[in-house]
MDAnalysis code that builds the backbone (N, CA, C; Angstrom):
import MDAnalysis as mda
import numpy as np

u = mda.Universe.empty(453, n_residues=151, atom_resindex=np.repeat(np.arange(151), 3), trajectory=True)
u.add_TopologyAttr("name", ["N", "CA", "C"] * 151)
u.add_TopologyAttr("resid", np.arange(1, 152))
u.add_TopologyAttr("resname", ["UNK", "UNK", "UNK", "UNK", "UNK", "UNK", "UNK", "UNK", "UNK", "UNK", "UNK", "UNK", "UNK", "UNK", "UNK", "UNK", "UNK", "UNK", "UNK", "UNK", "UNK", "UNK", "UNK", "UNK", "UNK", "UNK", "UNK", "UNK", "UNK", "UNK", "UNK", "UNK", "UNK", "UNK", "UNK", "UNK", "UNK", "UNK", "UNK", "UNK", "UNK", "UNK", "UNK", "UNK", "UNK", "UNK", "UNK", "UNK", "UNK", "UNK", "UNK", "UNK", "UNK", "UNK", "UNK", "UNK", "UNK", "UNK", "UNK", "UNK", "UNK", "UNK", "UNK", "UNK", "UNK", "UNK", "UNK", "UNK", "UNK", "UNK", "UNK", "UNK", "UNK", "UNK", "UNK", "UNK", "UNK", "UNK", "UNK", "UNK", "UNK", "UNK", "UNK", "UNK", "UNK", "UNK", "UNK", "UNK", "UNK", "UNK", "UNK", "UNK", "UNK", "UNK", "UNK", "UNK", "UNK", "UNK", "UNK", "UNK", "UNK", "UNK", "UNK", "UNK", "UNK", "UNK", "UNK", "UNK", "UNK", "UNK", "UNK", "UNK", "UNK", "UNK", "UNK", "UNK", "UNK", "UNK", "UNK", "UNK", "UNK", "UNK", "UNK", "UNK", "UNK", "UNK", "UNK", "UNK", "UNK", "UNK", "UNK", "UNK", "UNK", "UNK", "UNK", "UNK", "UNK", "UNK", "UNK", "UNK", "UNK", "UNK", "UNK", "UNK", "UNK", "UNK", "UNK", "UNK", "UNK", "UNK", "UNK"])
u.atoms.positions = np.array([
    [-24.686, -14.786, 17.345],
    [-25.397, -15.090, 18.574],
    [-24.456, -14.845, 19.750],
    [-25.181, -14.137, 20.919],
    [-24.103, -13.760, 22.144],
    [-24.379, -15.022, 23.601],
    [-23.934, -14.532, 24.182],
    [-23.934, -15.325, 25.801],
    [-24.873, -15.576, 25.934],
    [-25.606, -14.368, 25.699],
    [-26.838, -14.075, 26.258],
    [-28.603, -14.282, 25.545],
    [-28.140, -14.667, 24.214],
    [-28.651, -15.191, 23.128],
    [-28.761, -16.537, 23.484],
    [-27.596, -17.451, 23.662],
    [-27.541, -18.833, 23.796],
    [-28.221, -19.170, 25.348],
    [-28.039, -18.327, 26.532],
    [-28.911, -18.676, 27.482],
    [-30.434, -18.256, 27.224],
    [-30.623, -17.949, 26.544],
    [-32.254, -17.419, 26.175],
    [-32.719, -18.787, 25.886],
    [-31.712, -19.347, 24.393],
    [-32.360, -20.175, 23.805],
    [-32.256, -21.915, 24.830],
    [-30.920, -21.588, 25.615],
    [-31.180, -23.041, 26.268],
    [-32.523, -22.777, 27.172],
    [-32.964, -21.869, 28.006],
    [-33.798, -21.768, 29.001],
    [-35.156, -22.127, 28.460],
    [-35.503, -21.660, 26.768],
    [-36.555, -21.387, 26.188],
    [-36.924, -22.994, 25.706],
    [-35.839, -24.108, 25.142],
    [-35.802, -25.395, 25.257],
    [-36.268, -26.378, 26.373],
    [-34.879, -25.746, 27.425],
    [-35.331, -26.910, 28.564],
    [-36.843, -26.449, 28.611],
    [-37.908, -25.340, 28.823],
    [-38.852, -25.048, 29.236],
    [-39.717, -26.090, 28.373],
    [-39.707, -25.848, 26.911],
    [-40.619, -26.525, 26.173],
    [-40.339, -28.354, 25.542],
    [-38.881, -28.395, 25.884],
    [-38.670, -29.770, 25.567],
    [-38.719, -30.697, 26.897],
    [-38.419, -30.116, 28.092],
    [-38.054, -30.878, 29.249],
    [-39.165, -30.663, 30.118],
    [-39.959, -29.725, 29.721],
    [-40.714, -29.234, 30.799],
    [-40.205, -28.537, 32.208],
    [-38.989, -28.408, 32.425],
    [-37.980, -27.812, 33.436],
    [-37.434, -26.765, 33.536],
    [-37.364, -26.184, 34.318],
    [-36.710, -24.969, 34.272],
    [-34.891, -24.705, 34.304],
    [-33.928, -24.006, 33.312],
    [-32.557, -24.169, 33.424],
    [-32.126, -22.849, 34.029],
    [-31.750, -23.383, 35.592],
    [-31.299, -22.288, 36.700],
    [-29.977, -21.788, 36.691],
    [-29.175, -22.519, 35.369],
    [-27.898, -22.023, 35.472],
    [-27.197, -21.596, 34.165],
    [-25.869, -21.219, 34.272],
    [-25.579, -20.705, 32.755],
    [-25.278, -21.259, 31.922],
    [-25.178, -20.951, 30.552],
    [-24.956, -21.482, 28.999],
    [-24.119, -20.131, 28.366],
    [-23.318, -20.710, 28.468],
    [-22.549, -19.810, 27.484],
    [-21.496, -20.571, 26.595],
    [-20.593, -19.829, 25.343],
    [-19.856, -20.084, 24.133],
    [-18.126, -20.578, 25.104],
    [-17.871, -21.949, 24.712],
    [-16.491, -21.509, 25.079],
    [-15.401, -22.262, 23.732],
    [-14.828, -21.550, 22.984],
    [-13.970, -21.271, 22.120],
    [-12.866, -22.472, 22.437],
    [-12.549, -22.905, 23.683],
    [-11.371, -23.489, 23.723],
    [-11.657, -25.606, 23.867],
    [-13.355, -25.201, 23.091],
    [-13.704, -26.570, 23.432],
    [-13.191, -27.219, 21.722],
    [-12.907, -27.877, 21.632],
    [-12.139, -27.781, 20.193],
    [-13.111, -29.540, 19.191],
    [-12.998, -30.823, 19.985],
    [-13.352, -31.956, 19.918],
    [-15.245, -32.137, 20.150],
    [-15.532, -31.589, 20.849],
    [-16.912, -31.616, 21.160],
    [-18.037, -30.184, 20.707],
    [-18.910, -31.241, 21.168],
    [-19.725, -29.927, 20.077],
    [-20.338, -28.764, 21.446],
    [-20.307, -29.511, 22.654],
    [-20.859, -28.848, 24.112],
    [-20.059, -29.982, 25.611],
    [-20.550, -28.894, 26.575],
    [-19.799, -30.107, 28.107],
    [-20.970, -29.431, 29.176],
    [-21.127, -30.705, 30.010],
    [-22.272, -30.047, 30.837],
    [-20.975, -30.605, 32.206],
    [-20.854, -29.459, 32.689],
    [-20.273, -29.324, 33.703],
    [-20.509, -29.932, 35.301],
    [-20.342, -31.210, 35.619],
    [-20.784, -31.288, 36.616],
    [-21.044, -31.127, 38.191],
    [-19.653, -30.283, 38.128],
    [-19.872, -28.983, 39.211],
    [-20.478, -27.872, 39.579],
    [-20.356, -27.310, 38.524],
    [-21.266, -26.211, 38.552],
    [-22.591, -26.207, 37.814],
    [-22.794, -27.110, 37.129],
    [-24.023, -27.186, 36.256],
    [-24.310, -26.374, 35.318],
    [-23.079, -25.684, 34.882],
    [-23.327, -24.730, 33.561],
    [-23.055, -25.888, 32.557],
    [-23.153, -25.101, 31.053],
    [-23.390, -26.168, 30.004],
    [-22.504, -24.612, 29.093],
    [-21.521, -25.792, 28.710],
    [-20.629, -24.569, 27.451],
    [-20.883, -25.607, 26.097],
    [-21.233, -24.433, 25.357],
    [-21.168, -24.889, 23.731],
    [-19.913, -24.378, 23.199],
    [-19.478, -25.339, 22.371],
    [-18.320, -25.178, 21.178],
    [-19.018, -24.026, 19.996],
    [-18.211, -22.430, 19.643],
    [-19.015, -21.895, 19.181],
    [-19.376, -21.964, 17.484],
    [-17.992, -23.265, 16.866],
    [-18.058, -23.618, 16.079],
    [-19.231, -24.338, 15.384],
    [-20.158, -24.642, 16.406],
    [-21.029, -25.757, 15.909],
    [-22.077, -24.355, 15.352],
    [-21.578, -23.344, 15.363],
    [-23.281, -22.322, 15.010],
    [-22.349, -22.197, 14.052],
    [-21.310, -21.669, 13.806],
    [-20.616, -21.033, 12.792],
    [-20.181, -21.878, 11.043],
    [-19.888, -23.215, 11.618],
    [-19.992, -24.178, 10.944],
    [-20.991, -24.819, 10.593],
    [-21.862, -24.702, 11.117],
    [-23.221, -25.775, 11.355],
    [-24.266, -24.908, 11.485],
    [-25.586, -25.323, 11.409],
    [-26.768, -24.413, 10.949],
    [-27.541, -24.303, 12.777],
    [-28.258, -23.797, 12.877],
    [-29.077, -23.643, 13.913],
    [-29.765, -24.947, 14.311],
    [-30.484, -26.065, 13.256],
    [-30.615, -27.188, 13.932],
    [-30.283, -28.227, 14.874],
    [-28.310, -28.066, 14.003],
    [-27.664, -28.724, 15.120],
    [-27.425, -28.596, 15.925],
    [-27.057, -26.686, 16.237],
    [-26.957, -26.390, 17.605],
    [-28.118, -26.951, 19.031],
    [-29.367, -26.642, 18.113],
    [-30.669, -27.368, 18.923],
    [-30.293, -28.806, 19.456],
    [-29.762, -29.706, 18.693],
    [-29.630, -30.762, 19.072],
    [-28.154, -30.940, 20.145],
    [-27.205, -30.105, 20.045],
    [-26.709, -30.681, 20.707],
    [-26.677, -29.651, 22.196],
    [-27.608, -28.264, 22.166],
    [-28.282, -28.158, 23.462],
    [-28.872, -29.180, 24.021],
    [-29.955, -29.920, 23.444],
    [-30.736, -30.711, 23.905],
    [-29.947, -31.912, 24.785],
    [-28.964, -32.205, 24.099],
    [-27.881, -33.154, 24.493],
    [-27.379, -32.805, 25.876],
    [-26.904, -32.259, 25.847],
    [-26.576, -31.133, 26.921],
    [-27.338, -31.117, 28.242],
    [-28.509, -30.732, 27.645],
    [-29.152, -30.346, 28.834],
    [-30.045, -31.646, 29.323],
    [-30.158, -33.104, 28.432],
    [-30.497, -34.404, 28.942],
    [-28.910, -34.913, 30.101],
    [-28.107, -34.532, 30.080],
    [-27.034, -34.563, 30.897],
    [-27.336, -33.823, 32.095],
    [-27.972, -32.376, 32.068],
    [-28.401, -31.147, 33.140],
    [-29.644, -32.446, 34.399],
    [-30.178, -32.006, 32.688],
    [-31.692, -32.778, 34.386],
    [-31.596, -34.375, 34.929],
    [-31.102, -35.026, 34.257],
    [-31.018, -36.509, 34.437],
    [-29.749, -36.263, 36.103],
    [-28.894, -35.672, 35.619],
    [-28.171, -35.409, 36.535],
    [-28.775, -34.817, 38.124],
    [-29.723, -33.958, 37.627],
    [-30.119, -32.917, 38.618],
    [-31.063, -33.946, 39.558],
    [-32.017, -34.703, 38.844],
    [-32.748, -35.521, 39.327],
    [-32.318, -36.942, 39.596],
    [-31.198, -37.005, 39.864],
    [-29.924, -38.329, 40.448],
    [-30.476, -39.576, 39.852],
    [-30.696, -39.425, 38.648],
    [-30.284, -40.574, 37.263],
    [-29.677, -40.658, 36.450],
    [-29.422, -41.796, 35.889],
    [-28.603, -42.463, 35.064],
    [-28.642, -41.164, 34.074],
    [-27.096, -40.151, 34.323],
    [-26.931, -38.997, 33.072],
    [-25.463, -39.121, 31.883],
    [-25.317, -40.516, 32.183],
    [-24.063, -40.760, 31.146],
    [-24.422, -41.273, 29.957],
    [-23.768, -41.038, 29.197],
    [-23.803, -41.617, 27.964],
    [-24.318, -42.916, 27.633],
    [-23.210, -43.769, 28.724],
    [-23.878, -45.513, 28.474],
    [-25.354, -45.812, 29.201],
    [-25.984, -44.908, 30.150],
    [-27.000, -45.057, 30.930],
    [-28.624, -45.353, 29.823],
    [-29.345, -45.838, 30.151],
    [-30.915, -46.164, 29.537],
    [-31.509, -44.803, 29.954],
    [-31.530, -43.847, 30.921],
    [-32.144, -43.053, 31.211],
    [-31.643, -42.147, 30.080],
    [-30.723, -42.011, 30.081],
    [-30.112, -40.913, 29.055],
    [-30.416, -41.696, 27.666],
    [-29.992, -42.358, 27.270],
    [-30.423, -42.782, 25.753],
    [-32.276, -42.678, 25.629],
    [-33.192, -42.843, 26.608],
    [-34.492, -42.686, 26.280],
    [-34.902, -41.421, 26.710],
    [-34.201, -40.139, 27.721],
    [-34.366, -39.091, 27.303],
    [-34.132, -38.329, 25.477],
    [-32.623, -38.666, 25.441],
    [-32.550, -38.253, 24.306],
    [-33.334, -38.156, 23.320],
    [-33.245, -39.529, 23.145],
    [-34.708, -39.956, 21.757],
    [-35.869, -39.568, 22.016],
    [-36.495, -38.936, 23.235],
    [-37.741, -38.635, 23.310],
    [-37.786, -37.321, 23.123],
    [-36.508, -36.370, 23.318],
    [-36.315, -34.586, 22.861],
    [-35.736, -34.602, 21.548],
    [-35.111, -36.082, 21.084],
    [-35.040, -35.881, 19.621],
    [-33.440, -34.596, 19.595],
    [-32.601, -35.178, 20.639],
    [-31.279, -34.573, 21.004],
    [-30.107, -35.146, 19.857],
    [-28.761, -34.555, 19.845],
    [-28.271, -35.261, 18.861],
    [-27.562, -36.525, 19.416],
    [-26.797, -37.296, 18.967],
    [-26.362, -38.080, 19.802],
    [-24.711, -38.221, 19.719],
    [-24.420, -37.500, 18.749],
    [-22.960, -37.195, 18.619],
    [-23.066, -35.817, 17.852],
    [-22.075, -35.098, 17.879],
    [-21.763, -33.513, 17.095],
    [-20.699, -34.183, 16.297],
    [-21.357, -33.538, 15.093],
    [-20.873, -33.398, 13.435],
    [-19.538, -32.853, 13.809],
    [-19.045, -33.801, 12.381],
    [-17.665, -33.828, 12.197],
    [-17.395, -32.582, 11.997],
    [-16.415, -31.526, 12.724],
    [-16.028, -30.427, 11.402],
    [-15.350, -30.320, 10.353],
    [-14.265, -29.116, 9.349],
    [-13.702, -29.769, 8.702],
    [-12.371, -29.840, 8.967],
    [-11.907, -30.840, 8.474],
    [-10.363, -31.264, 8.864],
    [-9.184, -29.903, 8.509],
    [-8.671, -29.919, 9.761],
    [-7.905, -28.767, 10.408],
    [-6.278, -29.575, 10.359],
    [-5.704, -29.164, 9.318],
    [-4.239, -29.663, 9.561],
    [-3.783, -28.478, 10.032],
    [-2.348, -28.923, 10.868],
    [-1.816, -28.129, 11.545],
    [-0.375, -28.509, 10.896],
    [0.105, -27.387, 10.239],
    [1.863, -27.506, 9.909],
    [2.535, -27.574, 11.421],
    [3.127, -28.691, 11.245],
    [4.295, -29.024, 12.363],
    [5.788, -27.930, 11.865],
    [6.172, -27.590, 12.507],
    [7.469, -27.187, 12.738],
    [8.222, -28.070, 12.548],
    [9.078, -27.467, 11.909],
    [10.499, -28.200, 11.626],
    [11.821, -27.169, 12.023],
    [12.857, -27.786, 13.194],
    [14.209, -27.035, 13.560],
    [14.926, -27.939, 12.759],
    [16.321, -27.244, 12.001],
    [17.271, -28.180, 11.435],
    [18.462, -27.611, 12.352],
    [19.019, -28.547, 12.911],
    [20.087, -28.175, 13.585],
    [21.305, -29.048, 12.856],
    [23.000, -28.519, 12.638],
    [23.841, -29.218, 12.286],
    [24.942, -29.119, 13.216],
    [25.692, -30.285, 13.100],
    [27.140, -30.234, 13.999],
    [27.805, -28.844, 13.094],
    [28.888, -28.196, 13.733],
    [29.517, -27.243, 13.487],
    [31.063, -27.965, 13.266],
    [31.239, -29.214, 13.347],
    [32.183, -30.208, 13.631],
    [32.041, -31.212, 12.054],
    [31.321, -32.004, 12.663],
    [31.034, -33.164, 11.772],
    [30.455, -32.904, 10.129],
    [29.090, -31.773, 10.236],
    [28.371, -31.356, 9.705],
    [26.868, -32.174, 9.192],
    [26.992, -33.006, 10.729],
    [25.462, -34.061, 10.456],
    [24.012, -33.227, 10.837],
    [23.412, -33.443, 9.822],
    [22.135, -32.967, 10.324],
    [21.239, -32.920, 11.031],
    [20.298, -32.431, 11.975],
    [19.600, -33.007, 12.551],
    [17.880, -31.806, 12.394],
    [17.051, -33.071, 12.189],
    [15.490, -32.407, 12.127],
    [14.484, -32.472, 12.941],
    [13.998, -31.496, 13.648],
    [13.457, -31.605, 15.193],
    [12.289, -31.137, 14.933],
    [11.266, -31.371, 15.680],
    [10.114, -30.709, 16.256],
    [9.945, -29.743, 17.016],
    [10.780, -30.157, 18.152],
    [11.260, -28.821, 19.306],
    [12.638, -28.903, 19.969],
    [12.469, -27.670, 20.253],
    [13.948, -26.648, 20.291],
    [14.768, -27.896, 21.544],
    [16.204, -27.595, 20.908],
    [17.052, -28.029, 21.640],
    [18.031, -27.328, 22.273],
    [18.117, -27.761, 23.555],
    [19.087, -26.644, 24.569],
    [20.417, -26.869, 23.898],
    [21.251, -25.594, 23.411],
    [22.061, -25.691, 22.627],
    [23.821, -25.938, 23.724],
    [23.014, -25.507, 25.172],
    [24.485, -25.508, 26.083],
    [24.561, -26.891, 26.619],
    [23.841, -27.946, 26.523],
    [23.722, -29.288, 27.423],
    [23.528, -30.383, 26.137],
    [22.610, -30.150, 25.055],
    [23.395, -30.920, 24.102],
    [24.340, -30.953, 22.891],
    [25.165, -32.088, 22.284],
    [25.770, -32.360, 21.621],
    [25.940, -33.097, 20.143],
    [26.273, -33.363, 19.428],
    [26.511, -34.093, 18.071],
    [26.390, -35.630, 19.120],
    [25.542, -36.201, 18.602],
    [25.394, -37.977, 18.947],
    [26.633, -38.256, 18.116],
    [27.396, -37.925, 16.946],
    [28.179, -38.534, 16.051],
    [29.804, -38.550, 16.152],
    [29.819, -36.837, 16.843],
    [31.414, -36.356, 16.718],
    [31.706, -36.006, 18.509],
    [30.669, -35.165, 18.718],
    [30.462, -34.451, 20.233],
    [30.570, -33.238, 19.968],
    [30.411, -33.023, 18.780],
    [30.470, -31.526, 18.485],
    [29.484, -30.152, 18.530],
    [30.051, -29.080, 18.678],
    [28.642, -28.327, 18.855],
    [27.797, -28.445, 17.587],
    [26.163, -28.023, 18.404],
    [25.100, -28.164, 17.200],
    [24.640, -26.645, 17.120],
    [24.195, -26.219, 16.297],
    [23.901, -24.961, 15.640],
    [22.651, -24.822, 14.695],
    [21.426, -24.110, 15.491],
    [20.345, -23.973, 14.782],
    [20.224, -22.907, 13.252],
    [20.216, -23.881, 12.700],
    [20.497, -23.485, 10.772],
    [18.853, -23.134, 10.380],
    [17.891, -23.672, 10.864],
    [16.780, -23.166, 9.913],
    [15.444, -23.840, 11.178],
    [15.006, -22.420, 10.897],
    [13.355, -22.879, 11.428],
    [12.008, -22.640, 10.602],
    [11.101, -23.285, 10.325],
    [9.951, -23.276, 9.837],
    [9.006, -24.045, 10.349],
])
């Protein structure tokens, strides 16, 4: 599904679920990582996470357009469009929106490991991130440290 696919289908929704017309854009943004969509409240575009089609079937995407776009008009029409609001919880349930986006699946991320040792003492040390090798020193001897292994 393209940009231009997903604004079809939000426009073709708000029309038949909201009765409203959606004057602004919908498009995929990749760098939304935690959520399944964000309705922008500046500009009034609405970005979907493109994981939720890829991972997830076409239903859910429906639902969490719908979500989305109960944020668009509640907003547009200066009511209660937050989460904790009654306007928004009885829109939702009445478009049958989702009310949270599905878990995806758990994404470990290998941490890095630097081993740095005194060139002196020969104490070890195991880092996360890089250490300036001209400003620090051995906590033990004061000796220089020397990056031995990265992974």
């Amino acid at each position: 599904m393209t940009d231009n696919d997903l604004q079809t289908l939000v426009e073709q929704i708000s029309r038949n679920d909201f009765h409203r017309e959606f004057k602004h854009r919908a498009f995929f943004n990749s760098r939304l990582r935690t959520t399944g969509g964000r309705y922008q409240l500046q500009t009034h575009n609405i970005d979907i996470n493109p994981r939720m089609l890829s991972e997830h079937d076409l239903p859910t995407l429906i639902g969490i357009i719908k979500h989305e776009l109960c944020h668009y008009h509640l907003h547009l029409l200066h009511q209660g469009y937050q989460h904790r609001d009654s306007d928004f919880k009885i829109l939702l349930a009445r478009v049958h929106g989702s009310r949270f986006a599905p878990a995806g699946p758990v994404r470990q991320q290998t941490k890095r490991h630097l081993m740095y040792t005194c060139q002196k003492c020969g104490f070890k040390y195991l880092r996360q991130r890089h250490i300036d090798l001209k400003k620090y020193r051995c906590g033990k001897c004061g000796g220089r440290l020397q990056l031995v292994q990265a992974s």
